[in-house]
N, C-alpha and C positions, 0 to 999 in steps of 0.2 A: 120280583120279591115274593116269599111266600107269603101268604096271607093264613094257609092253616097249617099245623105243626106237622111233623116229618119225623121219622127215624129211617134206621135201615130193615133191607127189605128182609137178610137174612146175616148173621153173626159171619165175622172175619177173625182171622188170628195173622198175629206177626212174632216176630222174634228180633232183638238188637242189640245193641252192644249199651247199657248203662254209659251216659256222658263223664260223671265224676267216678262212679266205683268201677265203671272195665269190665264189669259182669256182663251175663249174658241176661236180655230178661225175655219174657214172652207178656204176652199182649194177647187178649181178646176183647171185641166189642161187639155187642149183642142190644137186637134190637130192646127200646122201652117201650110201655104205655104211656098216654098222653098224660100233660103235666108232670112225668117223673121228672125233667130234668135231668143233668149228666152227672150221674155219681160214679165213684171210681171203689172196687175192691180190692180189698189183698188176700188174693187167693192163697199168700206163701205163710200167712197167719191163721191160728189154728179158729179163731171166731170170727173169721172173714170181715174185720172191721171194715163199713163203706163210711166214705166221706163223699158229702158234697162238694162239686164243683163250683164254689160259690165261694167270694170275694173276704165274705166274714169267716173262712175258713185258713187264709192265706196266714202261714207263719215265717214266713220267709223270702226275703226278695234280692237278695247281694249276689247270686251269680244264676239262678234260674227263678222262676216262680212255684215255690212250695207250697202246699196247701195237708193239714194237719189236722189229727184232731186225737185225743187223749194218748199222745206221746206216740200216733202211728202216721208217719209222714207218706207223701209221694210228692216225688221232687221231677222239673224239667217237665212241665205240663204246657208250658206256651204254647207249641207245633200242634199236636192235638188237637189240644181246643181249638186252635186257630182254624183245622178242618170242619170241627162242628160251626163256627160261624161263619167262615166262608160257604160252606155247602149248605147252611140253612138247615140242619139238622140238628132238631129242638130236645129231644130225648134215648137216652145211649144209658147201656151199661157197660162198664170198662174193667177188666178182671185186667189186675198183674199180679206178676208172683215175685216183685223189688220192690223197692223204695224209688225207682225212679222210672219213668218213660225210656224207652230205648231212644239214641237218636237218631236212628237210622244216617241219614244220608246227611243231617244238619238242617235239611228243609223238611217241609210237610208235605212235600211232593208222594211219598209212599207211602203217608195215608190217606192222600186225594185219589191216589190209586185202587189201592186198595175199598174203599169205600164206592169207592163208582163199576168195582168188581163186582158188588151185588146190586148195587145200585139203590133209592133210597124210596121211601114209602107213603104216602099221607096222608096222615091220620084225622078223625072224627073228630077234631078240635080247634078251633080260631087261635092263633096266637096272638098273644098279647107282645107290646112294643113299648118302653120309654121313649116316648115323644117328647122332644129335649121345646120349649116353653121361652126359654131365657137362657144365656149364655151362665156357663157354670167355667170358671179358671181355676186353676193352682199354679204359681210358680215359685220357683228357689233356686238362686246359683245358678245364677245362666241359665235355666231350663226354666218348661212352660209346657203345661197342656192346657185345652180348652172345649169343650164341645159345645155348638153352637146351635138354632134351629135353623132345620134343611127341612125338606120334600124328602129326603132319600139319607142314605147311610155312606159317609163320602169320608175319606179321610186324607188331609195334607199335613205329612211329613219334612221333617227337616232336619241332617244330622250335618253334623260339623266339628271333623276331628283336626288336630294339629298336625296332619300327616298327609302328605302332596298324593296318596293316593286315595285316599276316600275325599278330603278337602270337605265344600259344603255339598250335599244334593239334596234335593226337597222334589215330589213328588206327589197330586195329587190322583187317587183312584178312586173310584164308585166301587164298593163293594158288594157283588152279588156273585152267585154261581160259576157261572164259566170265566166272571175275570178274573176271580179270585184263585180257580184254576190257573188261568194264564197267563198273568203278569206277579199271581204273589209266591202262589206256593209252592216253587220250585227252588226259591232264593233262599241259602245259605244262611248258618251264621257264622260269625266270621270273628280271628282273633289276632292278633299280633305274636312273633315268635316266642318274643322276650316273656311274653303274659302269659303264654301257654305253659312255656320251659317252667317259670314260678310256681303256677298253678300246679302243676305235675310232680314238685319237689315237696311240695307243702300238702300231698294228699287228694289234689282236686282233680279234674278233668282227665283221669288215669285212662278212660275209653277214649279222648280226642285225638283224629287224625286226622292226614288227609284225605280220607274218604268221607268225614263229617263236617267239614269247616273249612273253610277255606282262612289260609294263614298266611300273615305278610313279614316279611322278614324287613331286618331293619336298613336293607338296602332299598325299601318298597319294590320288591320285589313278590309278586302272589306264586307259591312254590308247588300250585297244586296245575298238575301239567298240561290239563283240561283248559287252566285261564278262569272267566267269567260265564255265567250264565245268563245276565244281561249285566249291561253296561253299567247300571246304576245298582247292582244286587244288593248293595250293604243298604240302602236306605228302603228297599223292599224288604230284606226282613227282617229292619224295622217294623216295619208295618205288620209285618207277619206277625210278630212277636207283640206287637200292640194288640192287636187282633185278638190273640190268644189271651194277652189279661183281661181285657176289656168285656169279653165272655163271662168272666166272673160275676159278671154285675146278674147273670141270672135269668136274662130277657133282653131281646134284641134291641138295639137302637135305630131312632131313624133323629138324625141327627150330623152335623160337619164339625169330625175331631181335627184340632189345628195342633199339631206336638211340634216342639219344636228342644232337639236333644232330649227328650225322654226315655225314660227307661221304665224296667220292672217296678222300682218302688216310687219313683212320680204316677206311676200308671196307677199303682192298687191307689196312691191316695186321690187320684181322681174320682175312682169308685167310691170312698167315702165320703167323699165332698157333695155326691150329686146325692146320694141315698139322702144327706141331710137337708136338703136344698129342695125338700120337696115343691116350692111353689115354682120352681122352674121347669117340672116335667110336669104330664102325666101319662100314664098308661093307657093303654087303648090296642081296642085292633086296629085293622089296617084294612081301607083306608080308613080314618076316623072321623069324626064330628067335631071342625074347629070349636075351641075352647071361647065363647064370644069373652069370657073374662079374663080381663087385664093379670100378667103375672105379675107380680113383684121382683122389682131389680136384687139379680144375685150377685 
């Protein structure tokens, strides 16, 4: 685990296919100074509006997670981000010239690549850490997250679809550098045919294919002719995609998220719940100075 903040060592560029609009977009990330944090540009707007990468910026969460701010959106941020918190990489700037992240491949495997092409840098600063205190929950409608106090930053998944080829899996990982590399951020996301075929008629997902998603037809049949990339891929990026909101919150955690069928918008209201709930964290570096005071039950 780092203990002091990181960016990269020098600026990367990509280019990919928009997931809902089919466009082509382009992608640069360029090293920050310490405490900027991940803000993202739009280079394709003539006053380069940035927004922060941050939770209270989120205006949308029904098919990716959007983040907005005076009517200038960028959409499909989970994968990304989910690089910057698996690799530990505390400050970025992000030029695009869409509204949306490319998806490249469906996983964030090409920007773990990409990112380890220049490789990353560490900076003159201690980072700070919500140190989870007390157990913070949300649940509704069958679904459930919760983050819990740990020693470390660990997170146990669990999905559970009505359909004999994902069924239930549940998976716990530690998240740091090279496992995040190697058990998360190669896994897919993934859709059904019939939801896709919808999605597509109705204006959405006009980039998806199978070079980005892996998709099951309604014989449970996966049509992409490669197969799996590990056995349990759909409830890894989950994870992936947890990863990626849960960045939002601004500051790394060291704490044990337990989700269970979560998604995009249980996720951001996690992030609200715990901002308010302050007697159950506190901030700190790493390692810290146990708190000897008692928290208050959240």
């Amino acid at each position: 685990m780092h203990t002091m903040q990181h960016t990269l060592k020098n600026s990367v560029h990509c280019s990919g296919i928009g997931l809902h609009s089919g466009k082509k977009v382009g992608l640069a990330i360029h090293p920050a100074p310490i405490n900027h944090g991940i803000r993202f540009v739009r280079v394709d707007i003539p006053h380069r509006p940035v927004i922060d990468a941050h939770f209270r910026q989120v205006i949308d969460t029904s098919l990716a997670t959007t983040i907005g701010s005076e009517g200038v959106i960028i959409s499909t941020i989970e994968h990304l981000m989910a690089v910057f918190t698996g690799m530990e990489i505390d400050n970025a700037l992000v030029e695009v010239d869409s509204f949306e992240i490319p998806i490249m491949d469906g996983s964030a495997d090409p920007f773990t690549r990409l990112f380890k092409s220049v490789g990353v840098r560490t900076q003159e600063s201690k980072r700070y850490f919500f140190v989870i205190k007390e157990p913070i929950e949300i649940a509704e409608n069958g679904k459930s997250v919760g983050i819990f106090p740990s020693d470390s930053f660990e997170i146990t998944y669990t999905i559970d679809f009505p359909h004999p080829m994902l069924k239930e899996q549940t998976l716990t990982i530690s998240v740091e550098n090279e496992m995040f590399e190697k058990e998360i951020s190669r896994a897919r996301t993934f859709g059904f045919l019939q939801e896709v075929d919808y999605l597509k008629k109705n204006g959405f997902a006009l980039g998806g294919s199978l070079d980005n998603a892996i998709v099951i037809d309604q014989s449970n049949n996966i049509l992409n002719k490669d197969g799996l990339r590990y056995s349990d891929e759909f409830v890894r990026h989950k994870i992936l995609d947890f990863l990626g909101d849960l960045s939002l919150l601004g500051m790394p955690i060291i704490g044990h998220v337990i989700a269970n069928k979560s998604g995009h918008t249980l996720n951001h209201a996690l992030l609200e719940k715990i901002i308010t709930q302050t007697q159950c964290w506190q901030t700190s570096t790493w390692p810290y100075e146990e708190d000897k005071a008692s928290a208050a039950a959240c």
